[in-house]
C-alpha positions as CSV (number, residue, x, y, z in Angstrom):
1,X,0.5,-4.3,-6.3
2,X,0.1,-1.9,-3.9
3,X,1.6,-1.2,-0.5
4,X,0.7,1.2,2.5
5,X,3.4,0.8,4.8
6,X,2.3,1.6,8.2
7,X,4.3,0.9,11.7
8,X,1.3,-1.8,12.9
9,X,0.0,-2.7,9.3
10,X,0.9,-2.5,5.7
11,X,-1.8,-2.5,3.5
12,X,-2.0,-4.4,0.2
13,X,-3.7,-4.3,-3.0
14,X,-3.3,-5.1,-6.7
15,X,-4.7,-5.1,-10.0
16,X,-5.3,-7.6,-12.7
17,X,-2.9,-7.8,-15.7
18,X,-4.7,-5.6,-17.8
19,X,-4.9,-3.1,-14.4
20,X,-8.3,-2.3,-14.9
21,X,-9.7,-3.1,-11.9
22,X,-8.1,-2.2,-8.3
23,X,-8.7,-4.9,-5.4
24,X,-8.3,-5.3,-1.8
25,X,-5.4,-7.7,-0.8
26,X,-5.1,-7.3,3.0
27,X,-4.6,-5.6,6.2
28,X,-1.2,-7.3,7.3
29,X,-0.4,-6.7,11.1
30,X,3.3,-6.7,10.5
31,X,4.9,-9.3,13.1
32,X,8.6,-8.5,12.5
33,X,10.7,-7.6,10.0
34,X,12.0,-10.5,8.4
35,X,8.5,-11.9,8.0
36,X,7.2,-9.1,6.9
37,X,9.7,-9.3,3.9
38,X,8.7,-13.0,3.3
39,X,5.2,-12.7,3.7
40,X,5.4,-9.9,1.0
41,X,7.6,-11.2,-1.1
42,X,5.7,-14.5,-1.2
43,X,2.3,-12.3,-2.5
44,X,4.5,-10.8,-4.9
45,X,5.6,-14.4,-6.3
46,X,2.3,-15.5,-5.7
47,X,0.3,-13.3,-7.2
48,X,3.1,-12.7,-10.3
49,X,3.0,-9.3,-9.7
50,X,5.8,-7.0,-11.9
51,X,5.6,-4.2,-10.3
52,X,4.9,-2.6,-6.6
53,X,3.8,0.9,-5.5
54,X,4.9,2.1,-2.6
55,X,2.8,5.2,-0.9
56,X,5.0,7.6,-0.5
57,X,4.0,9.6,3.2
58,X,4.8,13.0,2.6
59,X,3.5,16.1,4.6
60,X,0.8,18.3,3.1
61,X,3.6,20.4,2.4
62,X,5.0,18.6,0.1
63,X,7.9,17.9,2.3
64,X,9.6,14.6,3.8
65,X,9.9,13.9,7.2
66,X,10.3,10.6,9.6
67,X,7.8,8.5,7.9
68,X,8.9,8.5,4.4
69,X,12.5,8.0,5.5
70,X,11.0,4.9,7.0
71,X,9.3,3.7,4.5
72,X,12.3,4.0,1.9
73,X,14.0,1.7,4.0
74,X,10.8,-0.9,4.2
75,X,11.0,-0.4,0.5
76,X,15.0,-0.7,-0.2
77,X,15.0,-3.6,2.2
78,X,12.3,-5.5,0.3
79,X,14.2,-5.6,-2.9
80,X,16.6,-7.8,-1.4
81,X,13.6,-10.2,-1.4
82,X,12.3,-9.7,-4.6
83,X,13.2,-8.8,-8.2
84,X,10.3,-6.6,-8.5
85,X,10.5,-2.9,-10.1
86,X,9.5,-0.5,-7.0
87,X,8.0,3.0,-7.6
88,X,6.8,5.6,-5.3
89,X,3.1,7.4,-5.0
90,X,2.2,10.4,-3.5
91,X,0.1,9.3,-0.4
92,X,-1.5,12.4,0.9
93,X,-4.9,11.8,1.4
94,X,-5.4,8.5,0.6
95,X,-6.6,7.3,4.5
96,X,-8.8,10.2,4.2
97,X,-10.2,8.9,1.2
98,X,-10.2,5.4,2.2
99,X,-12.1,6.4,5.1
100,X,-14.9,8.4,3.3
101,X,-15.5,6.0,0.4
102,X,-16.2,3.4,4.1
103,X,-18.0,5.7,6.1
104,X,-20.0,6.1,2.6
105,X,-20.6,2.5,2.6
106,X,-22.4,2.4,6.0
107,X,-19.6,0.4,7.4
108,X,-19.6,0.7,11.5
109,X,-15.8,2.1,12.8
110,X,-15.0,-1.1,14.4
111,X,-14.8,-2.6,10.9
112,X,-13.0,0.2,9.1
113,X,-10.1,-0.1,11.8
114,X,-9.1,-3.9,10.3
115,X,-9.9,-2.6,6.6
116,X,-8.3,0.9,6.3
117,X,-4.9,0.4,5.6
118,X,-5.9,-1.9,2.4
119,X,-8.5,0.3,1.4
120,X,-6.0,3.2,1.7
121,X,-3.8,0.4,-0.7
122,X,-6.5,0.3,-3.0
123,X,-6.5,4.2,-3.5
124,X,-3.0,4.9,-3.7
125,X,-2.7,2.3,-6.9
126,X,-5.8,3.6,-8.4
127,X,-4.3,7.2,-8.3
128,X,-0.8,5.4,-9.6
129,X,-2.8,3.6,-12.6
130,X,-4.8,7.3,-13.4
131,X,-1.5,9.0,-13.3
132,X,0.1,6.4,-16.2
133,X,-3.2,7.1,-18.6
């Protein structure tokens, strides 16, 4: 699985057991933080996943700033809900991408708002599978 941890939405994706092929999970509109921990952890239990991806928000520079610190404590939080191994993905680029490979498929920007941030999800885990072959 897959997450794109956003301040309004975390985007989720996964992959089958042989992780050949990436899917779209959903665009969760976080509510607060406790059920956003539950609702998580329940896909991860749900969906038997064994490990989760975290995109990882650094600057172009290569650098860390706000975000990422934010998103390490999303992530550290989490495992206090799950037993799941956690590892970290460069992010750069992956709305970008997310938003091409949309705009590519003819869909109108009304629609791309609610499917972005899963989309991005998808991408990050693709480039996280690639990077392990």
């Amino acid at each position: 699985m897959a997450l794109d941890v956003g301040d309004a939405r975390i985007g989720i994706a996964y992959t089958d057991a042989l992780e050949l092929s990436v899917n779209p999970l959903e665009s969760y509109v976080r509510k607060n933080t406790e059920n956003d921990y539950i609702h998580i952890a329940k896909l991860i239990k749900d969906y038997r996943i064994e490990r989760v991806v975290v995109g990882l928000p650094l600057h172009m520079d290569g650098t860390e700033g706000d975000r990422v610190e934010k998103t390490k404590v999303f992530a550290d939080t989490l495992k206090n809900y799950t037993d799941v191994q956690m590892v970290w993905q460069d992010e750069r680029l992956t709305t970008v991408t997310a938003e091409r490979l949309l705009i590519e498929q003819g869909m109108r920007r009304e629609k791309r708002k609610t499917v972005i941030d899963k989309v991005a999800a998808m991408v990050i885990l693709s480039s996280y599978l690639e990077s392990k072959r």
